[in-house]
Wavefront OBJ file of the C-alpha trace (Angstrom):
o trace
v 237.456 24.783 179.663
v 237.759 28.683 180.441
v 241.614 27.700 180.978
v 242.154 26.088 177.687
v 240.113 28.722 175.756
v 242.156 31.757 177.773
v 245.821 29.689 177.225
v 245.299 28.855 173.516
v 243.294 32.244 172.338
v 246.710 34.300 174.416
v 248.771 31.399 171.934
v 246.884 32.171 168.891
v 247.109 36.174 169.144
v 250.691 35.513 169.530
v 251.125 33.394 166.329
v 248.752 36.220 164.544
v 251.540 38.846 165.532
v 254.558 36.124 164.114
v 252.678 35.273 161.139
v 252.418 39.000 159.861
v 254.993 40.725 161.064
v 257.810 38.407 160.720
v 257.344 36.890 157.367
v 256.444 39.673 155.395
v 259.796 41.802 157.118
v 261.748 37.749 156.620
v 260.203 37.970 152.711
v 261.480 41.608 152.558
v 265.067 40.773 152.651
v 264.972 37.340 151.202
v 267.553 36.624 148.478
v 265.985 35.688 145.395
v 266.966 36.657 141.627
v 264.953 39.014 139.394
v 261.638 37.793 137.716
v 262.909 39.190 134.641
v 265.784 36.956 134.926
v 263.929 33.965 135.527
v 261.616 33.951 133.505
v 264.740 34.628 130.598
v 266.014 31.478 131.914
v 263.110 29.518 131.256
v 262.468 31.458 128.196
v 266.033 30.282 126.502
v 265.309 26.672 127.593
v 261.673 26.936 125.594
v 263.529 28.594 122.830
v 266.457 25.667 122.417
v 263.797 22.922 122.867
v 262.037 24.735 119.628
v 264.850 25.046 117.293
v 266.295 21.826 118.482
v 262.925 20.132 117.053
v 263.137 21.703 114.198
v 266.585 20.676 113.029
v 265.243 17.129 113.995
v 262.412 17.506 111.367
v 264.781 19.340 108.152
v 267.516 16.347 108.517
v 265.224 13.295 109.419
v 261.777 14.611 107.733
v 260.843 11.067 109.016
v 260.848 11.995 112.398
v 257.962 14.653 112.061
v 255.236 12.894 113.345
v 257.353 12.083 116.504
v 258.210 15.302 116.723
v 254.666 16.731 116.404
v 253.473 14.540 118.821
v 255.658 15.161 121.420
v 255.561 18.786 120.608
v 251.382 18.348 121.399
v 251.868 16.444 124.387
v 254.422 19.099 126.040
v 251.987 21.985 124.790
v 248.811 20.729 125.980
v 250.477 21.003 129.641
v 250.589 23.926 131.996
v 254.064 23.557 131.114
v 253.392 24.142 127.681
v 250.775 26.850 128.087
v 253.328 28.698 130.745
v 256.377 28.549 127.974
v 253.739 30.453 125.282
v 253.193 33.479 128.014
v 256.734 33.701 128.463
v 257.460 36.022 125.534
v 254.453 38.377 127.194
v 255.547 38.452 130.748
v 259.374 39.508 129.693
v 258.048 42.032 127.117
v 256.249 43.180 130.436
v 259.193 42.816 132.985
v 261.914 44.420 130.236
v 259.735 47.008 128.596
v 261.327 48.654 125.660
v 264.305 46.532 126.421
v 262.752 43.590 125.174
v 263.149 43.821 121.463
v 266.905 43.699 121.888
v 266.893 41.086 124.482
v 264.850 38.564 122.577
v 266.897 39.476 119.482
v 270.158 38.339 121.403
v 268.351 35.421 123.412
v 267.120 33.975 120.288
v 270.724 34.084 118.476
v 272.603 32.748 122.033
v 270.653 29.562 121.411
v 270.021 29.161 117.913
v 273.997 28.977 117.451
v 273.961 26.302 120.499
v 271.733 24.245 118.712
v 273.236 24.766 115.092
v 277.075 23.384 116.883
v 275.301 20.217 118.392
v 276.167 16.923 116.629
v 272.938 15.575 115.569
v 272.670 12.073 114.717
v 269.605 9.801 113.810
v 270.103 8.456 117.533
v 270.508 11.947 119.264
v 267.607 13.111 117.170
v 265.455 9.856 118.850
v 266.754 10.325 122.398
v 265.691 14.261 121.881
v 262.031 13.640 121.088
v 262.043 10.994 124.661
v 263.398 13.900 126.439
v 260.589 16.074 125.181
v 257.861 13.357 126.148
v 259.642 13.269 129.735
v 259.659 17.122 129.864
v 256.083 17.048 129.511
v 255.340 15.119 132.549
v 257.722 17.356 134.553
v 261.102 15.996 134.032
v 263.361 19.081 133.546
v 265.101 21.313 136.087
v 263.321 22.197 138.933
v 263.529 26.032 138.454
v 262.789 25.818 134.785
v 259.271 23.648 135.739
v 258.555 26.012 138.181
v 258.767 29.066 136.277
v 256.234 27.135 133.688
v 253.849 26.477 135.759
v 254.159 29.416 137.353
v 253.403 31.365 134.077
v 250.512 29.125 132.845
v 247.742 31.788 132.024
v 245.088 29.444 134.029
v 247.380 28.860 137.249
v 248.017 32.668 137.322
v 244.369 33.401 137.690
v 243.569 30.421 139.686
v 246.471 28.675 141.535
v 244.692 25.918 142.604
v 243.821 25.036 138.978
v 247.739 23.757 139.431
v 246.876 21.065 141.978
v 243.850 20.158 139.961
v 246.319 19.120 137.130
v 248.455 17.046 139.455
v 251.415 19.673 139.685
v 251.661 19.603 143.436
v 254.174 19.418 146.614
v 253.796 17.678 149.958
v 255.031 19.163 153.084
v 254.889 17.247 156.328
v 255.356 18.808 159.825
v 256.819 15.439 160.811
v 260.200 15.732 162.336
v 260.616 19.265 161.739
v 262.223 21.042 164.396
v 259.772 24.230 164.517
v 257.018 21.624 164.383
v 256.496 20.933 168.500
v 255.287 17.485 167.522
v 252.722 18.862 165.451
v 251.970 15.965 162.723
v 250.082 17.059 159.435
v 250.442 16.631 155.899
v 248.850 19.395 153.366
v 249.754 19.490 149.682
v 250.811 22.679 147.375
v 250.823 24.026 144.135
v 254.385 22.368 142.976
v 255.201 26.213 141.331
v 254.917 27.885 144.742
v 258.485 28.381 146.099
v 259.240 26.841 149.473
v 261.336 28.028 152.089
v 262.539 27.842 155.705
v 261.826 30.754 158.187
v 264.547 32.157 160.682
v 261.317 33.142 163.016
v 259.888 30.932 165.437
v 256.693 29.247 165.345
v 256.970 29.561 161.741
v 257.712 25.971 159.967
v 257.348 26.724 156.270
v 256.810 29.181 154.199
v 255.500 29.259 150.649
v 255.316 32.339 148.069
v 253.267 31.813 144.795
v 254.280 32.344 141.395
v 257.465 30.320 142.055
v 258.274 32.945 144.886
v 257.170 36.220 142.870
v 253.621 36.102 143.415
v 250.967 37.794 145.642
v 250.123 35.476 147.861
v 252.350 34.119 150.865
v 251.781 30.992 152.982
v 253.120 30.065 156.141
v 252.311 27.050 158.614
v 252.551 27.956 162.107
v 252.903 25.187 165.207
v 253.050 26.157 168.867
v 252.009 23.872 171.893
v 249.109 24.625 173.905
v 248.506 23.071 177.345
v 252.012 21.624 177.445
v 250.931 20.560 180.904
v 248.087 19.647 180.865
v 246.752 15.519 181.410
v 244.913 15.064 177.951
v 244.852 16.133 174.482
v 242.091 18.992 173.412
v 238.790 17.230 173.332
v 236.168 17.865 170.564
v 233.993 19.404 172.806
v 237.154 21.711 173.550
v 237.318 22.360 170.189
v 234.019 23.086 169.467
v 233.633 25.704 172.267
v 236.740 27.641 171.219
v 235.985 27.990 167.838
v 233.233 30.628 168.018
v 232.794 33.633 165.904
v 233.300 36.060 169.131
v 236.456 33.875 170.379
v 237.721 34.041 166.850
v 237.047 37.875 166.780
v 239.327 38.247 169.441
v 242.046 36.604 167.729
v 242.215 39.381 165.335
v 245.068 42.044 166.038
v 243.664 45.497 167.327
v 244.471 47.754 164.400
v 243.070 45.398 161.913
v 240.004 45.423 159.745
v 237.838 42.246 160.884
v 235.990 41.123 158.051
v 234.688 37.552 159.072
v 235.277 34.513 162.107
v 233.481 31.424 162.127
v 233.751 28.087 162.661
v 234.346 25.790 159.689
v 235.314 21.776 159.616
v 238.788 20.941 158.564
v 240.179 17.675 157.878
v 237.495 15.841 159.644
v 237.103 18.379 162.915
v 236.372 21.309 164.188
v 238.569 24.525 163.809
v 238.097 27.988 162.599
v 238.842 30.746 159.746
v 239.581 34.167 160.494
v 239.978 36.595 157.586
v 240.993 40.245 158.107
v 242.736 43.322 156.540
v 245.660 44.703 158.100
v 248.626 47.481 157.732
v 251.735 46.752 158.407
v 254.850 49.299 158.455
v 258.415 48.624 157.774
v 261.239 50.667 157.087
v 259.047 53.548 156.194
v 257.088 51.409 153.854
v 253.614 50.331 154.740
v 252.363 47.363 153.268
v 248.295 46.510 153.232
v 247.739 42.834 153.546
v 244.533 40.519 153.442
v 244.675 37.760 155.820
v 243.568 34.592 155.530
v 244.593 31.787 158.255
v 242.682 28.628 158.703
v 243.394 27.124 162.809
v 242.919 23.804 163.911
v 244.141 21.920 167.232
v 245.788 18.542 166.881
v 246.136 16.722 170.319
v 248.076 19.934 171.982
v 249.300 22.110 168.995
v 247.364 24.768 167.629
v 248.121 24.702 164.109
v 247.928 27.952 161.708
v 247.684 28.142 158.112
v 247.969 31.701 156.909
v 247.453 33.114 153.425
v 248.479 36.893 153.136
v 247.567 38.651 149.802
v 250.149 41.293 148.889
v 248.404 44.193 147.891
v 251.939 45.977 146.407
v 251.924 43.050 144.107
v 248.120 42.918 143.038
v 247.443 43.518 139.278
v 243.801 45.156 138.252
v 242.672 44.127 141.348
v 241.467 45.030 144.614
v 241.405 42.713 148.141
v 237.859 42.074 147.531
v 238.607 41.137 144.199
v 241.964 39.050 144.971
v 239.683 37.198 147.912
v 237.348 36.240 145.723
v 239.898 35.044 142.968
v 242.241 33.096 145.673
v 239.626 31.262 148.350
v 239.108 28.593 145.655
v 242.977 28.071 145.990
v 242.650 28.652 149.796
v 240.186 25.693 149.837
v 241.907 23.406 147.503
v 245.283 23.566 149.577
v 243.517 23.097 152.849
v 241.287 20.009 150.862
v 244.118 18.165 151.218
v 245.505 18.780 154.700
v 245.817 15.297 156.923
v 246.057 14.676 160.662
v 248.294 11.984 160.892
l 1 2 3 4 5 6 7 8 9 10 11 12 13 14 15 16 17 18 19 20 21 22 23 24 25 26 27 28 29 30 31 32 33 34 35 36 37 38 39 40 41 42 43 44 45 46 47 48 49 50 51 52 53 54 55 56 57 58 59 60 61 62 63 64 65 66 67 68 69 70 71 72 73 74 75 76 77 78 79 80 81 82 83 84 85 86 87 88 89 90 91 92 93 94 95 96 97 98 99 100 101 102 103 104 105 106 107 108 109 110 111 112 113 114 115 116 117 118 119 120 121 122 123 124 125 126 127 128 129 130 131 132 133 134 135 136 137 138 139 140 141 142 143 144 145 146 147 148 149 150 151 152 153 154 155 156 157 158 159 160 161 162 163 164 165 166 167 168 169 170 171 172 173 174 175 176 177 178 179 180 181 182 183 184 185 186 187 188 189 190 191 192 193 194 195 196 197 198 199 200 201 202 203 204 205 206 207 208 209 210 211 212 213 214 215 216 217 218 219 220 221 222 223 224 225 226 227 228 229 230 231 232 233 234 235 236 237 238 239 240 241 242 243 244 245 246 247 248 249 250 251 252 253 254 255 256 257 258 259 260 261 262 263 264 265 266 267 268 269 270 271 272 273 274 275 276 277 278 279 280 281 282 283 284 285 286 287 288 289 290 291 292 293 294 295 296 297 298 299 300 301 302 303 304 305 306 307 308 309 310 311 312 313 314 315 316 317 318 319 320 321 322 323 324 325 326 327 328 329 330 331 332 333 334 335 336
């Protein structure tokens, strides 16, 4: 036992220093366009969708009730409830440049609208595409940046899996993976990426990849040579509050390491403040990272809070807000 608990806690501190230091330098440099920008993207789409209903109602004032159905349906969504914030978050993002902006978004797409031929059976096959838009059925980055601005999924992501607006990702295959095989589900809106680092499988950033919290899954093989898999009573003597103490890097704040059941077995949650510098920059981060072993991988899944991109609130504060989230992504993790 003292062998498996010395190779896998020297494992873990290693995936502790990959986890931190890595992604947030990797999510430094990423390539990703301007909030501002897509949320004006989404914004025009909202904005077309409402004058083209419209036009259906003045020329076929039969088609209202159609139109205000489908109109409820798509509003009583976290789509719908995103594409009414829009107009807030760009007056935000744009400041005084808004008022100008809006004025020339709102023209762009009223006269695309006004040149479209409209015809009784465009005007039906319009209202459908509505009802389908509703359920999801639109462009990826559009339905992302929707649900992404939905008042309620903003202040409590999980709220988004809740509604049914949710991704799998399965380790399954992946090359990063080791033959680690789980399944865990995430808010659909949070953006997903590969990681050039190793150990790191997947990466996911809130707010469809401009929000303050970052994911990662981490796999690495312990005991590669070993005879057998990690029993439970392995399991159950590694994760300890001292054992996970030690997991935690030196120059961060410790703030709590127990042991806590996931999926079905034993494993562990550290959570911990921590400073990292870059470039001349120093970032303050509050780490999350639930561990678990499956057969012989020890499997990490980290949430990091942002504290550059934290709005009225403190760590405390953001902790408090985010564990439900924490808890409702790791809900739905499977050992296959």
């Amino acid at each position: 036992m003292k062998i498996f608990t010395n190779h896998t806690l020297h494992t873990a501190l290693a995936l502790v220093a990959i986890s931190l230091t890595s992604l947030v330098a990797e999510e430094g440099v990423t390539t990703r366009e301007p909030k501002w920008k897509q949320v004006s993207q989404a914004y025009g789409f909202v904005v077309a969708q409402g004058y083209s209903l419209n036009r259906i109602i003045t020329e076929y004032p039969d088609l209202a009730p159609a139109v205000r159905r489908v109109n409820f349906e798509f509003n009583s969504t976290g789509l719908g409830e995103g594409a009414n914030a829009l107009e807030a978050v760009l007056k935000e993002e744009l400041g005084a440049e808004w008022p100008a902006t809006k004025i020339k978004l709102d023209e762009q797409f009223l006269g695309i609208v006004e040149k479209m031929e409209l015809t009784r059976e465009t005007a039906e096959q319009g209202i459908e595409e509505v009802r389908q838009r509703a359920k999801g059925n639109m462009p990826e980055s559009i339905r992302n940046t929707l649900l992404a601005n939905c008042p309620a999924y903003v202040k409590s992501p999980g709220a988004e899996l809740s509604a049914g607006w949710r991704q799998n990702f399965s380790t399954l295959k992946h090359p990063k993976s080791e033959g680690a095989d789980i399944t865990i589900g995430m808010p659909l809106s949070w953006r997903k990426r590969e990681s050039t680092r190793d150990g790191i499988v997947q990466v996911f950033r809130s707010g469809a990849g401009h929000g303050p919290i970052l994911c990662n899954i981490i796999c690495k093989k312990v005991l590669e040579d070993a005879d057998g898999d990690a029993t439970p009573e392995d399991m159950k003597e590694f994760f300890t509050e001292a054992i996970l103490k030690e997991m935690v890097p030196d120059d961060a704040t410790f703030i709590e390491g127990r042991p806590m059941t996931i999926a079905g077995a034993v494993g562990g949650i550290n959570i911990f403040d921590v400073t990292q510098e870059m470039l001349d920059v120093k970032m303050k981060m509050r780490s999350t990272t639930f561990i678990i072993i499956q057969k012989k991988q020890l499997i990490q899944v980290n949430f990091l809070i942002m504290g550059q991109f934290l709005k009225d609130m403190d760590f405390d504060e953001a902790q408090k807000a985010y564990f439900p989230t924490y808890r409702a992504i790791m809900s739905t993790l499977v050992r296959n």
